[in-house]
VOKEPA-20204 format. One record per residue: residue number from 1; x, y, z of N, C-alpha, C in turn. Coordinates in steps of 0.2 Angstrom, whole numbers. Layout:
BEGIN
NUM X Y Z X Y Z X Y Z
...
REM end
This chain:
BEGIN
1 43 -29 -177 43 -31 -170 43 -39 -170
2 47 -41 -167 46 -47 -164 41 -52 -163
3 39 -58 -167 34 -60 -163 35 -65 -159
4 30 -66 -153 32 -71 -149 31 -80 -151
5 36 -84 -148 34 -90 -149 30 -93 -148
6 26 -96 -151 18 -101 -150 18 -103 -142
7 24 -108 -143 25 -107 -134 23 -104 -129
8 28 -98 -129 30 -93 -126 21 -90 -125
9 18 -88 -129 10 -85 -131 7 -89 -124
10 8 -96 -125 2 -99 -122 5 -99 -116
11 12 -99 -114 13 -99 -106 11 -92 -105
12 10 -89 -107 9 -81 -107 2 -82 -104
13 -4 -84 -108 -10 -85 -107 -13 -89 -101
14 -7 -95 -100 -7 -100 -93 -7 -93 -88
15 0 -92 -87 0 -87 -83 -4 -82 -80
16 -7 -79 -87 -13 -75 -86 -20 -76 -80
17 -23 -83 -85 -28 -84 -81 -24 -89 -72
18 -20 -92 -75 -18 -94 -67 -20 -90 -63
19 -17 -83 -64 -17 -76 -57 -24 -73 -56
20 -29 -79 -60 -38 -75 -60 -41 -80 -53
21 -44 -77 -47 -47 -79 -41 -52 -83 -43
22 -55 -84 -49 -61 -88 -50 -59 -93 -55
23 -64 -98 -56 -61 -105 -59 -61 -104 -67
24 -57 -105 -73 -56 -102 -79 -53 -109 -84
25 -58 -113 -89 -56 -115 -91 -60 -113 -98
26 -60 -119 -105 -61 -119 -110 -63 -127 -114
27 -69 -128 -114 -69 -133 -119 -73 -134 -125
28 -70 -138 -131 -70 -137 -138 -78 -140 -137
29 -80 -139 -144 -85 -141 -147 -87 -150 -147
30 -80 -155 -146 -82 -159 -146 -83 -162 -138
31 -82 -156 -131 -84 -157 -124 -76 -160 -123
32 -71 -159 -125 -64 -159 -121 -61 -154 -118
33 -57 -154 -113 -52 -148 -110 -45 -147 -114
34 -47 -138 -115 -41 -136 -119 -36 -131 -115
35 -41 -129 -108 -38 -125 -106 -41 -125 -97
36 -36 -123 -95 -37 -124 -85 -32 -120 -82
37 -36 -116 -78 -32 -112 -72 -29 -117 -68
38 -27 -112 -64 -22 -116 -59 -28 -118 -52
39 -33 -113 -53 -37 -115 -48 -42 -120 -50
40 -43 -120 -57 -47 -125 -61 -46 -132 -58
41 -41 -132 -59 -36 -139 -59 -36 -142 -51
42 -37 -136 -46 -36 -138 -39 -42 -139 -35
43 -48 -136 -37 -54 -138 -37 -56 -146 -37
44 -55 -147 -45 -57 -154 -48 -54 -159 -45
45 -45 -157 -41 -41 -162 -40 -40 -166 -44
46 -36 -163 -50 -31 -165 -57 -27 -163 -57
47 -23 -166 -61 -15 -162 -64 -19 -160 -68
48 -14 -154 -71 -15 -152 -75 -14 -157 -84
49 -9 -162 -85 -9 -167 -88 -15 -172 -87
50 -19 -173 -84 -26 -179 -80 -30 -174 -84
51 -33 -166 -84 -38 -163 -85 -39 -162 -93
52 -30 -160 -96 -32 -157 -101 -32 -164 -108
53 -38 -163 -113 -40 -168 -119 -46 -172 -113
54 -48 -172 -104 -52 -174 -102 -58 -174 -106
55 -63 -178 -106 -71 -177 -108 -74 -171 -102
56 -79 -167 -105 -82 -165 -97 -85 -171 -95
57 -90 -174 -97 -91 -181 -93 -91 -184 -89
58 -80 -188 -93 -79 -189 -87 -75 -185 -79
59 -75 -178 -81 -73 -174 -76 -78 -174 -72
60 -85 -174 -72 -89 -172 -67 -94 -181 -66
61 -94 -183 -69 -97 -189 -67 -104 -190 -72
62 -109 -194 -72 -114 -194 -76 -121 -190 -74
63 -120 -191 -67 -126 -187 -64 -126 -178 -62
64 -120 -178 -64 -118 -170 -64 -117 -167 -71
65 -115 -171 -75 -116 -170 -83 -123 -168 -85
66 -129 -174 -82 -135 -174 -84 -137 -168 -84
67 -135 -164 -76 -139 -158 -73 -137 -153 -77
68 -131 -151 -81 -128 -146 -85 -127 -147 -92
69 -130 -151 -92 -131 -154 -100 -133 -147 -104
70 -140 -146 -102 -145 -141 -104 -139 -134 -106
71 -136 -132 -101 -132 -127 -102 -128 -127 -107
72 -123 -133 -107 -120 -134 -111 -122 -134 -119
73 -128 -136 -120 -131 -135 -127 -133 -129 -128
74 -134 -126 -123 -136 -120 -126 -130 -115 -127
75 -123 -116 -123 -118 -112 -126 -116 -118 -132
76 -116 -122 -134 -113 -125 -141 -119 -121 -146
77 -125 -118 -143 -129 -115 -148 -129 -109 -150
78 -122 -106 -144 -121 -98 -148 -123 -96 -141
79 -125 -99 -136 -129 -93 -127 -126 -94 -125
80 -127 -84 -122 -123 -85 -115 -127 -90 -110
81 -122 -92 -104 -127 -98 -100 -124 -94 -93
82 -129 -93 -88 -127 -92 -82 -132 -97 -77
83 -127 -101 -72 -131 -103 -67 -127 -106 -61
84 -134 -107 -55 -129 -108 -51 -129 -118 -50
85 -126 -119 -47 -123 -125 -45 -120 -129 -38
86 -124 -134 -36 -121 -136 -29 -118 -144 -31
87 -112 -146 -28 -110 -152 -29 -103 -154 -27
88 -105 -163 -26 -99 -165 -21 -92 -165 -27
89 -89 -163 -21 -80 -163 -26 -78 -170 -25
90 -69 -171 -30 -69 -179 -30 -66 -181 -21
91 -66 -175 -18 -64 -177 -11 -70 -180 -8
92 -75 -178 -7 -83 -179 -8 -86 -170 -1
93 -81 -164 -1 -83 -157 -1 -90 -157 -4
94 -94 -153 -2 -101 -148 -4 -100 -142 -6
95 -99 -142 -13 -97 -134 -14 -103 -132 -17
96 -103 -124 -18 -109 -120 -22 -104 -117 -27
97 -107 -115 -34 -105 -113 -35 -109 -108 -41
98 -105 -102 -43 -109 -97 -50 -105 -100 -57
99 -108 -103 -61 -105 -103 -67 -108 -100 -74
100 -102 -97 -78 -105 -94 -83 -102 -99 -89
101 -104 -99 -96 -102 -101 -100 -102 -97 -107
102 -96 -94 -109 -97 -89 -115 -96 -93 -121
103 -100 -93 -125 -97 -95 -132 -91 -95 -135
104 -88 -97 -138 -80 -97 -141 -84 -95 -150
105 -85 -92 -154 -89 -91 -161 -84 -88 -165
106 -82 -92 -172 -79 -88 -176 -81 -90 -181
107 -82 -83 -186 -87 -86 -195 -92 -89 -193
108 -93 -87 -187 -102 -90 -186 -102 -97 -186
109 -96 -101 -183 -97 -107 -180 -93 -108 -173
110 -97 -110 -168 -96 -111 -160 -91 -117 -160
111 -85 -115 -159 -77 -119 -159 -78 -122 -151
112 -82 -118 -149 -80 -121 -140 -85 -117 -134
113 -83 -117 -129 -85 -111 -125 -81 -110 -117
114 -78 -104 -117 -75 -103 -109 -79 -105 -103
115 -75 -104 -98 -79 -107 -94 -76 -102 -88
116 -82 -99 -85 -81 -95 -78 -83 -98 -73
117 -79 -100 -68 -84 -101 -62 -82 -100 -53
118 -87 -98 -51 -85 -92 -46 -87 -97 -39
119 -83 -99 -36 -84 -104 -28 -89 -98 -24
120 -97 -98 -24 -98 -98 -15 -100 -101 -12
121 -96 -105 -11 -98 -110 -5 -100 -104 1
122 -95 -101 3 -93 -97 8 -100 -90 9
123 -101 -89 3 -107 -84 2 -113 -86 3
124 -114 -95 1 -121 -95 4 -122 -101 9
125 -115 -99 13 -113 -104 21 -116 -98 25
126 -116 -91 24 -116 -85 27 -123 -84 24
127 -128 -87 20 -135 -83 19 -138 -87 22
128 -137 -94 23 -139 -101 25 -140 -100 34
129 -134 -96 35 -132 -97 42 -136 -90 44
130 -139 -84 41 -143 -81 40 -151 -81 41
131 -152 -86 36 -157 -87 35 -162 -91 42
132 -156 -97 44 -156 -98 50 -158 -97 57
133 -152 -90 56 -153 -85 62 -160 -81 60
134 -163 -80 56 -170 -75 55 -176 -81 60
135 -174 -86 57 -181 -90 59 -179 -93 66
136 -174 -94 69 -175 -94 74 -179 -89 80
137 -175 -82 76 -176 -75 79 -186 -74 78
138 -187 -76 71 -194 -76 71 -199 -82 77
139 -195 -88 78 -197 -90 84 -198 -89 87
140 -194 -85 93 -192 -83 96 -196 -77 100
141 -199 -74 93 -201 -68 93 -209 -71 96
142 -211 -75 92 -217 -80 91 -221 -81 97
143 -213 -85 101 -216 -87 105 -216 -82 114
144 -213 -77 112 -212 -70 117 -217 -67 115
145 -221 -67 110 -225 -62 107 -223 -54 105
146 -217 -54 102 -214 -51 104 -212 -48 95
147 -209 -42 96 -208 -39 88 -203 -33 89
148 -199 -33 84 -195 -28 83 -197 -23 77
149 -192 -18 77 -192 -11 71 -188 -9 72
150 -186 -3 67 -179 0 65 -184 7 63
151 -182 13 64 -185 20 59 -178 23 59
152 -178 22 51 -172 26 47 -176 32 46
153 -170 38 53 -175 43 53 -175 47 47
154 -169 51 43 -164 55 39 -169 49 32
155 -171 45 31 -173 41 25 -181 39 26
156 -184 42 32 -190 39 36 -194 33 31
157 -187 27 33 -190 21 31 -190 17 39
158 -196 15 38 -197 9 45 -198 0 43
159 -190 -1 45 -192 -8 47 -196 -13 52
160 -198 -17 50 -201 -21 53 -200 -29 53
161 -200 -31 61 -198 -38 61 -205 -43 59
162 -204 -50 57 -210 -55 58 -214 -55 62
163 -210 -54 69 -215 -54 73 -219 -49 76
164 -218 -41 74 -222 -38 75 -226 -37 71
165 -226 -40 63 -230 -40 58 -236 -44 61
166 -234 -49 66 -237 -56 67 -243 -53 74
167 -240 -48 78 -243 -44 83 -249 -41 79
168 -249 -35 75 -252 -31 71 -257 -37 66
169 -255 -42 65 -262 -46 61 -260 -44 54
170 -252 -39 52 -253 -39 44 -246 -43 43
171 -246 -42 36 -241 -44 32 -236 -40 31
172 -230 -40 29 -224 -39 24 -230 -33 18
173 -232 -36 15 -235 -33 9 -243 -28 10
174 -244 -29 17 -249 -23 19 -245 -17 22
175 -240 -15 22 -236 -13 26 -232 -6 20
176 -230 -2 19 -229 5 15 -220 6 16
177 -219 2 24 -212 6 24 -212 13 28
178 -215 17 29 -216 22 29 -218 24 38
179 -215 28 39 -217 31 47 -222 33 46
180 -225 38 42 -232 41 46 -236 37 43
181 -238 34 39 -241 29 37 -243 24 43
182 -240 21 46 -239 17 51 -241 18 57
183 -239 25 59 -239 27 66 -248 28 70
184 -253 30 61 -258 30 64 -264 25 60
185 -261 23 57 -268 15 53 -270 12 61
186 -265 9 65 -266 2 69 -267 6 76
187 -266 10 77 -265 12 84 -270 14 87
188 -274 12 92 -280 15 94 -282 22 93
189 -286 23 91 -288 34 91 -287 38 98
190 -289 31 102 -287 36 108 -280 37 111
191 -278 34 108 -269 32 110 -265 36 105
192 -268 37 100 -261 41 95 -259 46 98
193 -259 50 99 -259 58 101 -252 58 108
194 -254 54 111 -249 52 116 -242 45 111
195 -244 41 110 -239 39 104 -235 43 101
196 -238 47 98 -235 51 93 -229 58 97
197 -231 60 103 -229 63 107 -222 62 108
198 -224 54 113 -217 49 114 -213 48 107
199 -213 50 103 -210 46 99 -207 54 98
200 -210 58 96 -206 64 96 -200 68 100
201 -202 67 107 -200 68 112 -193 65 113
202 -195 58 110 -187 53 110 -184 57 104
203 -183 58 98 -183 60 94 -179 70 96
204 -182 72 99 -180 78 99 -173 78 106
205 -177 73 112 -173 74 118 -168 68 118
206 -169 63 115 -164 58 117 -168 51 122
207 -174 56 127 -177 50 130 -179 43 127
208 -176 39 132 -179 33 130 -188 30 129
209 -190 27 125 -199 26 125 -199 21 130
210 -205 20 133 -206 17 138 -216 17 138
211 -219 13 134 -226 15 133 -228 11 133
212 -235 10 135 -242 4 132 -246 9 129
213 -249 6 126 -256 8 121 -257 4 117
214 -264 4 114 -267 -2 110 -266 0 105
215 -269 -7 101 -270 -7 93 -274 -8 91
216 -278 -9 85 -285 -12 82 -282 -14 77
217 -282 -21 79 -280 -28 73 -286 -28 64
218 -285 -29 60 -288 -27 53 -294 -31 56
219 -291 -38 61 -300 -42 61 -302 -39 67
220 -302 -33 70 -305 -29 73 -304 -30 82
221 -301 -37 84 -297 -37 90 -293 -31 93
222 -292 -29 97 -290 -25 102 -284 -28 106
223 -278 -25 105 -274 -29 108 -268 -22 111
224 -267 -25 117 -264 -19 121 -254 -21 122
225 -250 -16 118 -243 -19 117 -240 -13 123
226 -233 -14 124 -230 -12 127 -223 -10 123
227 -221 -5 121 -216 -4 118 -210 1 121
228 -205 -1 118 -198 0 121 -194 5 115
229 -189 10 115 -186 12 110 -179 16 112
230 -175 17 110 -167 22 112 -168 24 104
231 -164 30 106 -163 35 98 -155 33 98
232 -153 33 92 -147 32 90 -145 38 86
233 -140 45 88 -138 52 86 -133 50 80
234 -130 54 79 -121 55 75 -116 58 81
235 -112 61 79 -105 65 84 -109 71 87
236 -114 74 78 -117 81 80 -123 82 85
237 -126 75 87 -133 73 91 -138 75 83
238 -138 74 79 -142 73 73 -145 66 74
239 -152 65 76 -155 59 75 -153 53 71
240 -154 47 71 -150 46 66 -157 39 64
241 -159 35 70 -163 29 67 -166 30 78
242 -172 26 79 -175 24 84 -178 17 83
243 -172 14 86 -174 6 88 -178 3 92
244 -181 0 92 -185 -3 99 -189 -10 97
245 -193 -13 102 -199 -17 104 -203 -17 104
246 -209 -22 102 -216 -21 104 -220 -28 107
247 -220 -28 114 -224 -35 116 -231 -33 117
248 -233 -39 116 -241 -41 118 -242 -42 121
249 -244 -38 127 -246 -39 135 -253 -39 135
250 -257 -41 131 -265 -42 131 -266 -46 139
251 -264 -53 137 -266 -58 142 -266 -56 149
252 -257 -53 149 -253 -50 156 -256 -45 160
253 -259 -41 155 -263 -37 158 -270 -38 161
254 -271 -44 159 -280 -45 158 -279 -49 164
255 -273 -53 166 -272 -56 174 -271 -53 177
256 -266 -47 177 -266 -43 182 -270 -38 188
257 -276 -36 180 -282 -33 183 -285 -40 186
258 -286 -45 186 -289 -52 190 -286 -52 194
259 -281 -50 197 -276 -53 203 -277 -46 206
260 -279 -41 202 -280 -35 207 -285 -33 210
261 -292 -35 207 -297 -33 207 -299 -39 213
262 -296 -50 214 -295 -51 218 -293 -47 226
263 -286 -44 224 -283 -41 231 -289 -35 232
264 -293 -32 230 -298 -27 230 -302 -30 234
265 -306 -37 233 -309 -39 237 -310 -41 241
266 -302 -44 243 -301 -47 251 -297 -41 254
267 -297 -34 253 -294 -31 258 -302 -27 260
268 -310 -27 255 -313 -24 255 -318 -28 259
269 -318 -36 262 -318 -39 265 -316 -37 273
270 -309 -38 271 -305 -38 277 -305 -30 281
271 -308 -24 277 -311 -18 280 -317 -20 283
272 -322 -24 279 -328 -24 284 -328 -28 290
273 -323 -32 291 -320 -36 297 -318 -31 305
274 -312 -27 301 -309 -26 305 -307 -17 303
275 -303 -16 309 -303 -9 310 -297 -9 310
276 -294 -3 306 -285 1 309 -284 2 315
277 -282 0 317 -278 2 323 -277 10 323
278 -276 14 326 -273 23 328 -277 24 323
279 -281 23 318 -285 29 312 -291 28 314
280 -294 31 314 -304 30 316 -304 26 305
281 -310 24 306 -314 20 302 -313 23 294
282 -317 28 297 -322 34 291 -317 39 291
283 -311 39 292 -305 45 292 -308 48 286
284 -307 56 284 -308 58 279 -299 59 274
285 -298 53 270 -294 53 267 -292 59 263
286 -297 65 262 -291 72 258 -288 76 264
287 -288 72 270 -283 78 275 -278 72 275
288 -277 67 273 -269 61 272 -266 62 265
289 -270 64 260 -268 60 253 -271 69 249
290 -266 68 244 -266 74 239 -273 76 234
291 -274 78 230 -280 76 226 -278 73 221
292 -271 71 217 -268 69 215 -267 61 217
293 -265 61 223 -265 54 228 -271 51 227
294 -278 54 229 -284 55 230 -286 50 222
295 -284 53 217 -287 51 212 -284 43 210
296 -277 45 210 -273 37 209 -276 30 215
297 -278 32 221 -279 28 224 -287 26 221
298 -289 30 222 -297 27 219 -296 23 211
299 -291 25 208 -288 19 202 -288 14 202
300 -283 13 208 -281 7 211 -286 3 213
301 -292 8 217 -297 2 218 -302 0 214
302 -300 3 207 -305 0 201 -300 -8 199
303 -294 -7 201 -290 -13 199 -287 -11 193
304 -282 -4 192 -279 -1 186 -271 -2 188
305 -266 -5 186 -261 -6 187 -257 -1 187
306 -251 0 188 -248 7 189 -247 10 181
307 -246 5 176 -245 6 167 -252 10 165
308 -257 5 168 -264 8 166 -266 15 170
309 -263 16 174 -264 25 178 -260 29 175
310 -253 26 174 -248 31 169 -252 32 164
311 -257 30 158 -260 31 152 -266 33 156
312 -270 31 159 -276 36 160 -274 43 162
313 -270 45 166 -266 52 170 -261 56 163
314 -260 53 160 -253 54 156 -248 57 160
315 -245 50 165 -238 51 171 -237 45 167
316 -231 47 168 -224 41 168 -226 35 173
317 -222 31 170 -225 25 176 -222 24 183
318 -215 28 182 -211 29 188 -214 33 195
319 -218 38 191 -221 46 194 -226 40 197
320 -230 37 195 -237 35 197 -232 29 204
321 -230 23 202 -226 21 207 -224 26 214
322 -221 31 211 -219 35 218 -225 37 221
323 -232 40 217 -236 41 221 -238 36 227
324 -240 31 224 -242 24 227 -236 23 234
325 -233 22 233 -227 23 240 -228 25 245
326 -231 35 243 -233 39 246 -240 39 251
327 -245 37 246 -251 33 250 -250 30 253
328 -246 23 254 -246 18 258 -243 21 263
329 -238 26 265 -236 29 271 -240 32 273
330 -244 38 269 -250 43 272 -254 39 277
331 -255 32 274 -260 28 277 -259 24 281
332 -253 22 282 -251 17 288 -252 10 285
333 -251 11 278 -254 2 278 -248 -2 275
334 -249 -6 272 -241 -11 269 -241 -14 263
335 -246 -14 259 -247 -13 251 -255 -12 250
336 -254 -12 243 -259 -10 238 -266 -11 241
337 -268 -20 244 -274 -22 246 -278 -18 251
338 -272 -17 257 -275 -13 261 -276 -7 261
339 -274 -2 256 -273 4 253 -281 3 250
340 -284 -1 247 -289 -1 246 -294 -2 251
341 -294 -7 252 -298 -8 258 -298 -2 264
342 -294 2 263 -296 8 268 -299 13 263
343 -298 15 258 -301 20 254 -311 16 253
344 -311 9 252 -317 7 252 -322 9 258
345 -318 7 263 -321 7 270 -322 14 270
346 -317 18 268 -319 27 269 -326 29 265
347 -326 27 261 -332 28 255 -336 24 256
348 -337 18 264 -342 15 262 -347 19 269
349 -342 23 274 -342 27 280 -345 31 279
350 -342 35 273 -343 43 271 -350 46 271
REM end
């Protein structure tokens, strides 16, 4: 068989690594260039004639020599070297990069060592830009009081955002992963039963969640969220994951009852004032209103919001709103205030 000319060998070998996506060169034991891709060469911004007998040295400068020294001693030592690398090219670019360095050994002396090196600028422009978008998002969440999750149903792993970690008072590392684990450590005892219901219900029907209930923080606060979720199926309607929210409506709701418990008193005033027109005073409210109606409205005038009736009653919040609608027609009156002040004046009649 013919063998090929020295030449020919090395153009063979150029060609070779030219057609390799990552940068591939070779320098000797005494730190010169023996060998350069094509991509090597257009990286550095050399001819191939400029690079090769180059010093590494002077290819990188004195302060980028200094940072890689380390590696490089250690591949003239016989090691493999891997690491990563950021720095200005001679256009003055910011690139990242992975580089490996394999020993060149023969009869047990280190002749040189290869050179791999893999450009991600690009892969950590997208971790950068990632990492970014987390902490804004975790702001964000922060300052909404706000948290998200994910239930990987088919793998029942449950993720969770920063800022619901941040709701709940725990960490990342107090935390299992795990749906049933979870569903009942934080959740108030009185609340779970119904929790657990919704979550099912979405889970077997499709319905969307739509829920408050509390939690018991590790420091033994009480904090009341409202959460949100949609199930996501396959083609076959096979469950697949239930995404959602969870906000902190502690504060919102502790005004609410304030602004409501105020409207309680100026319409229970405003009854001791004055009279309805067309209704006597003392009207006996179960011949206008349901025992159902009956019950919701005496709710109302504890100052329970329509959320906090839906969870006392276990109705939907919708349901309880229509009731409330209902009253106000039965009664003649035109919101909530005076709806109470009539029910108070009846119970203060009766």
């Amino acid at each position: 068989m013919r063998r090929s000319e020295p030449g020919t060998a090395r153009e063979g070998v150029q060609a070779m690594v030219d057609a390799l996506p990552a940068l591939v060169g070779y320098w000797d034991s005494e730190l010169r260039n023996r060998l350069a891709n094509a991509a090597y060469v257009e990286f550095f911004g050399k001819s191939p004639a400029e690079l090769h007998g180059t010093h590494i040295r002077e290819l990188l400068g004195d302060e980028l020599f200094a940072e890689i020294l380390p590696y490089v001693e250690g591949a003239l030592a016989g090691r493999k070297q891997l690491f990563d690398q950021r720095f200005h090219t001679p256009s003055g670019e910011l690139r990242f990069t992975q580089t490996s360095y394999a020993p060149d050994v023969a009869d047990g002396e280190v002749r040189g060592f290869f050179v791999l090196i893999i450009d991600i600028t690009e892969r950590r422009r997208i971790e950068e830009e990632g990492e970014r978008s987390r902490m804004q998002l975790a702001e964000a969440e922060r300052i909404a009081r706000l948290g998200s999750w994910e239930w990987d149903i088919p793998n029942n792993r449950l993720t969770c955002s920063e800022g619901l970690f941040a709701i709940y008072g725990i960490t990342a590392e107090d935390f299992d992963g795990h749906y049933e684990a979870s569903n009942t450590q934080y959740i108030h005892p009185d609340d779970r039963a119904r929790v657990e219901t919704e979550i099912q219900q979405a889970v077997e029907t499709g319905t969307p969640v739509d829920i408050e209930y509390r939690i018991i923080r590790p420091d033994g606060r009480v904090r009341r969220l409202h959460s949100r979720a949609e199930l996501t199926a396959d083609a076959a309607g096979k469950p697949l994951r239930l995404t959602g929210t969870a906000q902190d409506v502690t504060e919102l709701r502790a005004a609410a009852e304030v602004l409501h418990q105020t409207a309680s008193d100026i319409g229970r005033r405003a009854a001791e004032l004055h009279g309805y027109p067309g209704r006597p005073r003392n009207a006996d409210l179960s011949k206008l209103l349901g025992p159902r109606q009956l019950e919701i409205l005496g709710l109302v005038a504890e100052g329970l919001s329509n959320g906090e009736i839906a969870s006392r009653l276990y109705l939907t919040e919708s349901t309880v709103k229509w009731h409330v609608r209902k009253i106000l027609r039965a009664l003649g009156v035109a919101n909530r205030a005076q709806a109470v002040a009539r029910y108070l004046s009846t119970a203060t009649h009766s």
